[in-house]
C-alpha positions in Angstrom: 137.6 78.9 88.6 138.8 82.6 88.9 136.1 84.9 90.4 136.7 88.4 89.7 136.1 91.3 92.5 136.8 94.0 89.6 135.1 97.1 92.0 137.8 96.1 94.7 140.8 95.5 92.6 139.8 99.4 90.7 139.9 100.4 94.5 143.5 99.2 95.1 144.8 100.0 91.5 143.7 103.8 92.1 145.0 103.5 95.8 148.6 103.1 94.7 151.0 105.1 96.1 148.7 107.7 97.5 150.5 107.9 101.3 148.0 105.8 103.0 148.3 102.7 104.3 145.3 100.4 102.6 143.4 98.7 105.1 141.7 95.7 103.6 138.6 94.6 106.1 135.2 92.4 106.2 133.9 89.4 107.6 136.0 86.5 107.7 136.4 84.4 104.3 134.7 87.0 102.0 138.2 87.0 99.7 140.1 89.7 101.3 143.6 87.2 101.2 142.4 85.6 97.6 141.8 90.2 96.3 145.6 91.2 97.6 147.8 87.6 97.4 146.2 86.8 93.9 144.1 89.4 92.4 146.4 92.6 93.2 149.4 90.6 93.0 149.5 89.5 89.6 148.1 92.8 88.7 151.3 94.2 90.3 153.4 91.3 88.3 152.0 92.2 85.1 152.1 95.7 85.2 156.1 95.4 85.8 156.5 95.1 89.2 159.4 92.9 90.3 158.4 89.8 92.3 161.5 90.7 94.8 159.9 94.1 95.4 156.5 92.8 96.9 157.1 91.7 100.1 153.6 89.5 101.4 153.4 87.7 104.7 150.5 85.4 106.0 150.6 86.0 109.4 148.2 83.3 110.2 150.6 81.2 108.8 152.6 79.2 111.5 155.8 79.6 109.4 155.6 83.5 110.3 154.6 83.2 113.8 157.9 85.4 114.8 156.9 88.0 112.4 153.9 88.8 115.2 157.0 90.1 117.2 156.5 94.3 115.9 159.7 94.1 116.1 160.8 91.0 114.1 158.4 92.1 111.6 160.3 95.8 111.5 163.8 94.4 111.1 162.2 91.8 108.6 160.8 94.4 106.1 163.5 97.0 106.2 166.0 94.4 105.4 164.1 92.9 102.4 164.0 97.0 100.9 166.9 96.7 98.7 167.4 99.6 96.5 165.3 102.7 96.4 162.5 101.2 94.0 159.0 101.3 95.4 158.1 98.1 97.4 154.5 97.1 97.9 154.2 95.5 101.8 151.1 93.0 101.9 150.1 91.6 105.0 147.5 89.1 105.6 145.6 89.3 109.2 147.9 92.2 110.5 146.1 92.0 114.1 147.6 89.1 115.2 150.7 90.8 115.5 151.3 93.1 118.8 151.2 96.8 118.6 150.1 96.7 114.5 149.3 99.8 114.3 152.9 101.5 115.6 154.3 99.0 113.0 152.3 100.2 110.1 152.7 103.9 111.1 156.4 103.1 111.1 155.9 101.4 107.3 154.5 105.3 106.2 158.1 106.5 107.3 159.6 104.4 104.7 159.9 106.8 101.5 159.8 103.7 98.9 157.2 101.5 100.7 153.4 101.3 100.0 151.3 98.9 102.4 148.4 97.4 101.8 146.9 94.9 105.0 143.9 92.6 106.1 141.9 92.3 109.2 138.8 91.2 110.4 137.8 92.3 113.6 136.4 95.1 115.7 140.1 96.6 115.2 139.4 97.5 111.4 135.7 99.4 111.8 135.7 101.8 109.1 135.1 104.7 111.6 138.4 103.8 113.4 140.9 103.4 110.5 141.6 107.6 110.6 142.1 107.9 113.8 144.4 104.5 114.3 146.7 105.7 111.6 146.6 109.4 112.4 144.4 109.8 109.8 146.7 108.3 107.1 144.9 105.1 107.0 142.7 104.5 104.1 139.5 101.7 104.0 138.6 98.9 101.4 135.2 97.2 103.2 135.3 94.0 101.2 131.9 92.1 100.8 131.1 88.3 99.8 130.0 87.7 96.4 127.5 90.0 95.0 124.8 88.2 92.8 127.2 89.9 89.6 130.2 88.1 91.4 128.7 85.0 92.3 127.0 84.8 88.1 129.8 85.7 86.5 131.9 83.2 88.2 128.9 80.9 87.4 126.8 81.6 84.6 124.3 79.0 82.9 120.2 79.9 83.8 119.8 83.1 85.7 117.1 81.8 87.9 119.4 78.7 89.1 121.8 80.8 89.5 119.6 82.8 91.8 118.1 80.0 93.6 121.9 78.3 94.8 122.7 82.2 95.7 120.2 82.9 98.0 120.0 79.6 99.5 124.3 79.1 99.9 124.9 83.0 100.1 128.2 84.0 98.4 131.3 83.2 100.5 134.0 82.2 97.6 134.7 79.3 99.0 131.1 77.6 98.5 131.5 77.2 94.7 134.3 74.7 95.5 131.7 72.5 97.2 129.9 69.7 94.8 126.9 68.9 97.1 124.3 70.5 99.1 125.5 69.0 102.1 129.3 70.0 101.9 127.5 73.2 101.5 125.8 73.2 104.6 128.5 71.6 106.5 130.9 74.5 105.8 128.3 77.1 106.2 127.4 75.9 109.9 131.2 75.0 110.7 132.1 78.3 110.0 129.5 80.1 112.2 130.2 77.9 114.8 134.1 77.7 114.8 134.7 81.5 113.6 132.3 83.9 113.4 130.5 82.9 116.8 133.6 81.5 118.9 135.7 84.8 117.6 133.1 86.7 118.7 132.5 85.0 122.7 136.3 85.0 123.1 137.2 88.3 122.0 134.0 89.9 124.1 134.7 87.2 126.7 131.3 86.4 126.6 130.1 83.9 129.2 127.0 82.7 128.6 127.5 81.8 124.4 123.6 80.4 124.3 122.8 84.2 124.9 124.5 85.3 121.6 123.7 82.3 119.8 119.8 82.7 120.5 120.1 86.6 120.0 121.5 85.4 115.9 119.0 83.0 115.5 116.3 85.6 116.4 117.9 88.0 114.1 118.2 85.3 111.2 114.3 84.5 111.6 113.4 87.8 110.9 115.6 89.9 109.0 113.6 92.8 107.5 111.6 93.5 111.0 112.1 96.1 113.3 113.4 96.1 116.6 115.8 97.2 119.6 117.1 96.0 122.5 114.1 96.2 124.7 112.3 94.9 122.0 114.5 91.8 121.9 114.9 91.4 125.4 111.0 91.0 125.6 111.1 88.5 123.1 113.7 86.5 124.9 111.4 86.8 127.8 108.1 86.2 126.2 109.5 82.8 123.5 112.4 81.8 125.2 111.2 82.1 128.6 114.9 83.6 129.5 115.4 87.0 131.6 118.4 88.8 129.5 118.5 92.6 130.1 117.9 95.3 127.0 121.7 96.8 127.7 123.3 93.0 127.5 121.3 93.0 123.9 123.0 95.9 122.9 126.1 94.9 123.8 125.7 91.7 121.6 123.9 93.8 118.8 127.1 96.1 118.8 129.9 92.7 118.5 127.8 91.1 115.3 128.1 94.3 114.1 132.0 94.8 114.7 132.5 91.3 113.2 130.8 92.4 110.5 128.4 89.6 110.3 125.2 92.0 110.1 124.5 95.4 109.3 121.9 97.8 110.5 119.6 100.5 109.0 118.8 103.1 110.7 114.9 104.3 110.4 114.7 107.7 108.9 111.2 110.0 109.0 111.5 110.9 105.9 108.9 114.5 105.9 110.5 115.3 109.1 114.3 114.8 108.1 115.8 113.4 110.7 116.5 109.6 112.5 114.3 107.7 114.7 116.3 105.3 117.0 113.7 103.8 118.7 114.0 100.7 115.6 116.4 98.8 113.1 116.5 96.8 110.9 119.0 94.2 110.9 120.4 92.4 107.6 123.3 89.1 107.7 126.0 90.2 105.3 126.3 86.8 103.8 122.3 85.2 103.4 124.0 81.3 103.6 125.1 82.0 106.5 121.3 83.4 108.0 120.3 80.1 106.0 122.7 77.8 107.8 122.2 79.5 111.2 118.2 78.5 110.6 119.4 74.7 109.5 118.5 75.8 106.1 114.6 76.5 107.4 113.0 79.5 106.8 113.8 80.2 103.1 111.2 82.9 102.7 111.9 84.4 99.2 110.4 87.7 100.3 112.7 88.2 103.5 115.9 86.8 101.5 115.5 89.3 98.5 115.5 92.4 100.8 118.2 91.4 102.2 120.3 91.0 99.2 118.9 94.1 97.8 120.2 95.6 100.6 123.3 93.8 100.3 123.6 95.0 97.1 123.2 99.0 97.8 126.1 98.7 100.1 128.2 97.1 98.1 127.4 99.8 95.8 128.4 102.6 98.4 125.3 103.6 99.2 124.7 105.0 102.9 121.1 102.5 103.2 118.4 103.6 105.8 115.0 102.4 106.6 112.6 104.9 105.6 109.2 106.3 107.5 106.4 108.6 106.0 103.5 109.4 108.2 100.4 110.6 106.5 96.7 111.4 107.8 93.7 109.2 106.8 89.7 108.9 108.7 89.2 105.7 109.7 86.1 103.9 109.5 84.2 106.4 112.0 85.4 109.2 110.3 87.8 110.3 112.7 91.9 111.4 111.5 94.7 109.5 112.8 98.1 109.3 111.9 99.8 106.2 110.5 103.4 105.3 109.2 104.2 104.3 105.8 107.7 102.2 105.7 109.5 102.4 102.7 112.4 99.5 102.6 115.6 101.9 101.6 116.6 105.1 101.8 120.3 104.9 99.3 122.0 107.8 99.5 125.5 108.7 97.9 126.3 111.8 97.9 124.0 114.1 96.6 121.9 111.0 94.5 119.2 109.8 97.1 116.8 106.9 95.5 113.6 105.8 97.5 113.5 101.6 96.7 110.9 98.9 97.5 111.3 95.3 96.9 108.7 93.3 96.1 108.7 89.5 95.2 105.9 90.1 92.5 103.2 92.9 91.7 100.4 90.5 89.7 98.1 93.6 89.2 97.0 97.1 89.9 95.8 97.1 93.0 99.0 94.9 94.4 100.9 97.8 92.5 98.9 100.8 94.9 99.6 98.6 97.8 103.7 98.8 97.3 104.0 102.3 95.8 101.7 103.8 98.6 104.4 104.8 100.9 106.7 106.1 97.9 103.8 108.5 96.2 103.4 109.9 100.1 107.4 111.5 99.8 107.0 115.1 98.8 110.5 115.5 97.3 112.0 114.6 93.7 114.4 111.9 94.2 113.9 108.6 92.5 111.4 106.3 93.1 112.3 102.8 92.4 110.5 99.4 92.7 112.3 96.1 92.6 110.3 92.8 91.4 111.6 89.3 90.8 109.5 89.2 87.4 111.5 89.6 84.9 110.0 92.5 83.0 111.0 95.5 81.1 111.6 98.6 83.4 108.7 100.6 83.3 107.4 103.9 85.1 103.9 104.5 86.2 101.8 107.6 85.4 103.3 109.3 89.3 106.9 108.6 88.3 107.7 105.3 89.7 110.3 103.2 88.0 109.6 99.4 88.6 112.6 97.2 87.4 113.8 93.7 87.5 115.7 92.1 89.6 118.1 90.9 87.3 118.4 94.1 85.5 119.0 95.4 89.4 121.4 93.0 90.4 123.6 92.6 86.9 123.1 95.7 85.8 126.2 98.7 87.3 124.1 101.6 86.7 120.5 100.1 87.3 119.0 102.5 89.6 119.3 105.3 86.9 117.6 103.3 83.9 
């Protein structure tokens, strides 16, 4: 079964020949091997390109172990360049050889040479590709499955479809397993034997129940605010263990470099400008938060926000937690302030959308309830509200668009029906 990852192949199509080198990064087993060695690849082969002038190398491959020498793997590549046709140079896992990023800088010298490379740790942070390859290094984040992905691949009832995504997630691999259990198996193998132990040895971490506790905290609450100090106290108050707020941070900033959460940021959204006192914290792939949990805590609610959120970044969109304060009396009369959250602040550019998920809005009142914080924003950016009922999209009399989820996940250009 062929899944297609069209929005990353249209990335590497238009990258072609453009003087950087293409770095291909994202968590572990998202596709980023299966988008260049198969995807770009035959795109390469059917668009002309001689199979002698692409020169790919698995470097977690034992058969190229030598080719982690910088340089073997210099003398190897400039001796299979030929003639002065272009070459495309495709390297899988390009950190485990020494001193990669000399090597690469080396492959930009190389007149009739374009290179395209995977990685998958702290080494390939979007904010460090410039400044690695002297600004001549170019990012491709690669996700797992979006829902779009995972149907297309799938197809048959929408809401089964939906039910085996958010309970398995979308790592590619999954759809070659025939049970639940294989499933689970390879979900919880691979946190324990990649994501986690890549993450204690690299950090040389020396207490691993620390960071495994801290990920199953952040799994059984994903859409909740918090901080270090926050999480330390929680350590201290449920787990009756004494771990400092800086040590949290520490292990907050390695999921992130291995790319196994992302954060938003809270923004106050009257005042314009970012609170870091709280996050929110979001598992790129929701099987794995599911496995993590032993497949407990399944709330649909939770889950949903997180692939909604999934989904803006996948999208491009720069997604932050949003905050409006308004005025109100309480009961004796008296003003006081309180905050209004709104779930995602997308911006691209110069497009901003305000969105809200909600599992279901039954009637009016539960419809004032989840639009309160948006009617409170004094600006004219959309307003959008995401439901799981599959209804028409529809706006209300203050301008509020409430859409599907289907029509949100499926659909490219959903946020501007």
């Amino acid at each position: 079964m062929e899944i297609k990852r069209d929005r990353y192949l249209q990335q590497l199509i238009e990258s072609r020949q453009n003087g950087f080198i293409k770095v291909i990064t994202g968590i572990r087993r998202c596709g980023k091997s299966y988008l260049l060695n198969v995807l770009f690849y035959h795109y390469l082969l059917d668009n002309g390109v001689a199979d002698d002038h692409i020169i790919r190398i698995d470097l977690e491959d034992r058969m190229n172990k030598d080719l982690r020498n910088p340089d073997a793997m210099l003398h190897y590549v400039h001796n299979r360049i030929k003639d002065n046709e272009l070459y495309y140079i495709i390297i899988d896992e390009v950190q485990l050889m020494d001193e990669f990023v000399d090597v690469l800088n080396s492959f930009r010298h190389i007149k009739n040479a374009d290179t395209y490379v995977t990685g998958s740790n702290s080494h390939f942070l979007s904010s460090d590709i410039p400044t690695e390859f002297r600004g001549r290094g170019e990012t491709i984040h690669v996700y797992p499955l979006s829902f779009s992905e995972f149907y297309s691949a799938k197809g048959g009832d929408k809401l089964d479809a939906w039910r085996e995504y958010f309970t398995y997630g979308g790592l590619p691999l999954i759809q070659s397993f025939d049970t639940e259990q294989k499933k689970i198996n390879y979900l919880k193998d691979l946190f324990e034997t990649v994501y986690l132990a890549d993450i204690i040895e690299r950090h040389n971490i020396k207490n691993d129940n620390e960071m495994r506790e801290l990920v199953l905290i952040l799994a059984s609450s994903i859409g909740s605010p918090c901080n270090p100090t926050k999480l330390s106290n929680t350590f201290k108050s449920v787990k009756n263990v004494k771990i400092g707020s800086q040590t949290i941070a520490n292990y907050l900033t390695y999921l992130l470099e291995s790319f196994l959460v992302n954060r938003a940021i809270r923004y106050d959204i009257k005042g314009k400008k970012y609170i870091n006192t709280l996050s929110k914290y979001y598992f790129t792939d929701i099987g794995l938060r599911n496995a993590i949990l032993d497949m407990r805590q399944q709330e649909e609610t939770h889950i949903m926000e997180n692939i909604i959120y999934n989904e803006l970044i996948i999208r491009g969109y720069r997604v932050d937690v949003g905050m409006v304060e308004i005025r109100k009396p309480n009961k004796d009369g008296k003003w006081i302030r309180t905050q209004l959250e709104v779930d995602f602040i997308a911006n691209q550019g110069s497009k901003k959308y305000y969105v809200q998920s909600a599992l279901s809005i039954p009637d009016r009142e539960k419809e004032i309830q989840e639009s309160r914080s948006l009617t409170n924003i004094n600006d004219f950016f959309k307003k959008i509200i995401i439901v799981k009922d599959h209804i028409m999209p529809r706006r209300n009399e203050e301008g509020i668009l409430t859409i599907g989820l289907f029509d949100f996940l499926l659909k490219k250009n959903s946020l501007d029906l």
